[in-house]
C-alpha positions as CSV (number, residue, x, y, z in Angstrom):
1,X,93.6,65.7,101.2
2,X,92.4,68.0,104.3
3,X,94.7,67.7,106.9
4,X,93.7,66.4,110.4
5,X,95.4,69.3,112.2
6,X,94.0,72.6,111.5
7,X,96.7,75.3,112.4
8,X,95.3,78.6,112.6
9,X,96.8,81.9,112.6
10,X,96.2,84.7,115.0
11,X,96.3,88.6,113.8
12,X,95.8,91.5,115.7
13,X,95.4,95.0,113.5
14,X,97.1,97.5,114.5
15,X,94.9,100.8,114.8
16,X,96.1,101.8,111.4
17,X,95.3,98.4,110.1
18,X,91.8,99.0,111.8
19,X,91.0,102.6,110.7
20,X,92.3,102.0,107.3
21,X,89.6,98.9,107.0
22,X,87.0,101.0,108.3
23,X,87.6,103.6,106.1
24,X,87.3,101.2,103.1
25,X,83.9,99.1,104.7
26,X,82.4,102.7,104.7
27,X,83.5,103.6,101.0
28,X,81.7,100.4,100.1
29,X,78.8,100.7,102.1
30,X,78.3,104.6,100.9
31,X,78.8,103.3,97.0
32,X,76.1,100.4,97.5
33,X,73.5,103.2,98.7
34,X,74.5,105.8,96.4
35,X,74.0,103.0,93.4
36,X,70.7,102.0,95.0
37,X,72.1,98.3,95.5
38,X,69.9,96.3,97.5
39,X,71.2,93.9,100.5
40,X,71.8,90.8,99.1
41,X,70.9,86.7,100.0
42,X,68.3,87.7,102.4
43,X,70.3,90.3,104.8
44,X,68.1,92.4,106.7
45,X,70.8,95.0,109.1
46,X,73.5,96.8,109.2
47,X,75.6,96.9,105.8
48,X,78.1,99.3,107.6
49,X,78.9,97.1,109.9
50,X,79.5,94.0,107.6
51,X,81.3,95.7,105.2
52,X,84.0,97.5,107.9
53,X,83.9,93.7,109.5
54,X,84.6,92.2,106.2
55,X,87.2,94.6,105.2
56,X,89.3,93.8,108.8
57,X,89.0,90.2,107.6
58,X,90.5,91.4,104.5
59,X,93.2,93.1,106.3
60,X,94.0,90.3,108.7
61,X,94.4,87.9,106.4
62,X,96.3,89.9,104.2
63,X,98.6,90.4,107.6
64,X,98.2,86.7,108.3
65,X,99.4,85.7,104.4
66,X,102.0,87.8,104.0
67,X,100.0,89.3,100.9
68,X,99.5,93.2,99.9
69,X,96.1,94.4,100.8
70,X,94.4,97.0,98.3
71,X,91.5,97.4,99.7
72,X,89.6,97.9,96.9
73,X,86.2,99.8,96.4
74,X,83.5,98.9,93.5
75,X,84.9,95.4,92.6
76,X,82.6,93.0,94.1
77,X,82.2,89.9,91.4
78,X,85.1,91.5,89.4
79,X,88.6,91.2,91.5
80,X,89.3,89.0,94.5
81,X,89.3,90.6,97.7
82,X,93.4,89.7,98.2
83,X,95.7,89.3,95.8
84,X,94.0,86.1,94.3
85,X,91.8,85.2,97.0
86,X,88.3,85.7,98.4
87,X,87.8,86.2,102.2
88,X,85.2,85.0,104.3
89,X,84.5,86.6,107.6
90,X,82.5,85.8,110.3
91,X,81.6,87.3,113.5
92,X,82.0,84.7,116.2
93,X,84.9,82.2,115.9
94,X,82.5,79.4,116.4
95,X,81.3,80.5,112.7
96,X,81.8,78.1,109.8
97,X,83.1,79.4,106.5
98,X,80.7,80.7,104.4
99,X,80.2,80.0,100.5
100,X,77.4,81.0,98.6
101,X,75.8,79.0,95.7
102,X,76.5,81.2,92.8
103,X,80.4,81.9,94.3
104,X,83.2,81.1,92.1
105,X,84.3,77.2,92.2
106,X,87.6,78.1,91.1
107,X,88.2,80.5,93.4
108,X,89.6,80.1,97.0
109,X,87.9,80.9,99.9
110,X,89.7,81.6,103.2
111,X,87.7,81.6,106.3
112,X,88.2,84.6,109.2
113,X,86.4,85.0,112.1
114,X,86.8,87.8,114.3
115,X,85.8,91.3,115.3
116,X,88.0,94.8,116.3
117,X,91.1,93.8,116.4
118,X,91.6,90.5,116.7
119,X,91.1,87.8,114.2
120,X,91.5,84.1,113.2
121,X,92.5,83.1,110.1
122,X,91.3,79.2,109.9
123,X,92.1,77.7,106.6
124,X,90.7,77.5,103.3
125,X,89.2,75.5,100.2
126,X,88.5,76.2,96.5
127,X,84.8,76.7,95.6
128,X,84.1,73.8,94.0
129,X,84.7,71.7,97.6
130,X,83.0,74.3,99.6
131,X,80.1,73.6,97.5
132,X,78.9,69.4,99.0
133,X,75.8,68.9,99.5
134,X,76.4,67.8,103.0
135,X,77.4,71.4,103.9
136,X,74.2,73.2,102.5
137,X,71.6,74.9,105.3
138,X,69.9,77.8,105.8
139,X,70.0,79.8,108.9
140,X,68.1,82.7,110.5
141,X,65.3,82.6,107.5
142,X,68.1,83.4,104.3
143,X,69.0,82.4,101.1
144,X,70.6,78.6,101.3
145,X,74.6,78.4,101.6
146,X,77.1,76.4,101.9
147,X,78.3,76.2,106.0
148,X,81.9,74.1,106.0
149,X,82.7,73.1,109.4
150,X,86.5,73.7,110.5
151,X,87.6,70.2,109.9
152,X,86.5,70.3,106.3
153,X,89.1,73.5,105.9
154,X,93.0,73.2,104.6
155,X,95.7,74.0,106.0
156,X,97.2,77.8,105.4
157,X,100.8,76.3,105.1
158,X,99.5,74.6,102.2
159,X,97.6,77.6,101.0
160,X,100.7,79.8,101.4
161,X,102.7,76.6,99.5
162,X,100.4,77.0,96.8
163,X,100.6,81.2,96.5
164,X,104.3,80.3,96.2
165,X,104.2,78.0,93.6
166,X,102.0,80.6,91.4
């Protein structure tokens, strides 16, 4: 049951927090050209800048959770980005969360928005409800995805609830 009241949680990195994601958005942009990865699901831009940006997200929700942050390098499709979740970060806080057809539907997916320092961390759903067919679009000419609007999302007390309990 999603909850009618979304409360979301506001981090701000510290510059260590920020120069420490930075450094590990780099590492993964450097290992995707040195492996000759391409851009994936129709991405045409600046991978450094949406690898540091998705690292922060990492960070801040990390902060935000109360969860260690590894920040690891090389583990894309093999280890969730914290602890046992996946982040999702967008730009601009008006962004939905973002889950990709052949994503996990076990896995959970919590959705940041932000840039810099300062991000939002909205809520969250498993794969699997991410994946209706009501939230599948495609924007700017890519691959189709699943968009879930902010009222669609869960609770993080019930998130953090859950981590508990495992």
């Amino acid at each position: 049951m999603v909850s009618s009241i979304l409360v979301m949680i506001e981090v701000e990195l510290n510059w260590v927090e920020l120069w420490l994601a930075s450094e590990i958005g780099k590492l993964r942009q450097f290992e995707s050209l040195r492996k000759g990865l391409p851009d994936k699901y129709g991405f045409e831009g600046a991978g450094w800048n949406l690898h540091i940006l998705g690292a922060s997200g990492e960070m801040a929700a990390a902060k935000a959770l109360g969860i260690y942050y590894g920040g690891s390098v090389n583990t894309f499709r093999t280890q969730a980005d914290v602890g046992s979740l996946e982040i999702r970060t967008r730009s601009k806080d008006s962004y939905e969360l973002l889950v990709r057809p052949d994503d996990k539907d076990q896995a959970i997916y919590v959705h940041v928005t932000g840039s810099n320092t300062k991000f939002k961390v909205h809520g969250w759903l498993f794969g699997k409800e991410a994946k209706e067919e009501q939230y599948l679009q495609t924007h700017g000419g890519r691959d189709p995805a699943y968009f879930v609007p902010f009222s669609a999302l869960k609770n993080l007390s019930d998130l953090k609830a859950l981590l508990k309990k495992n």
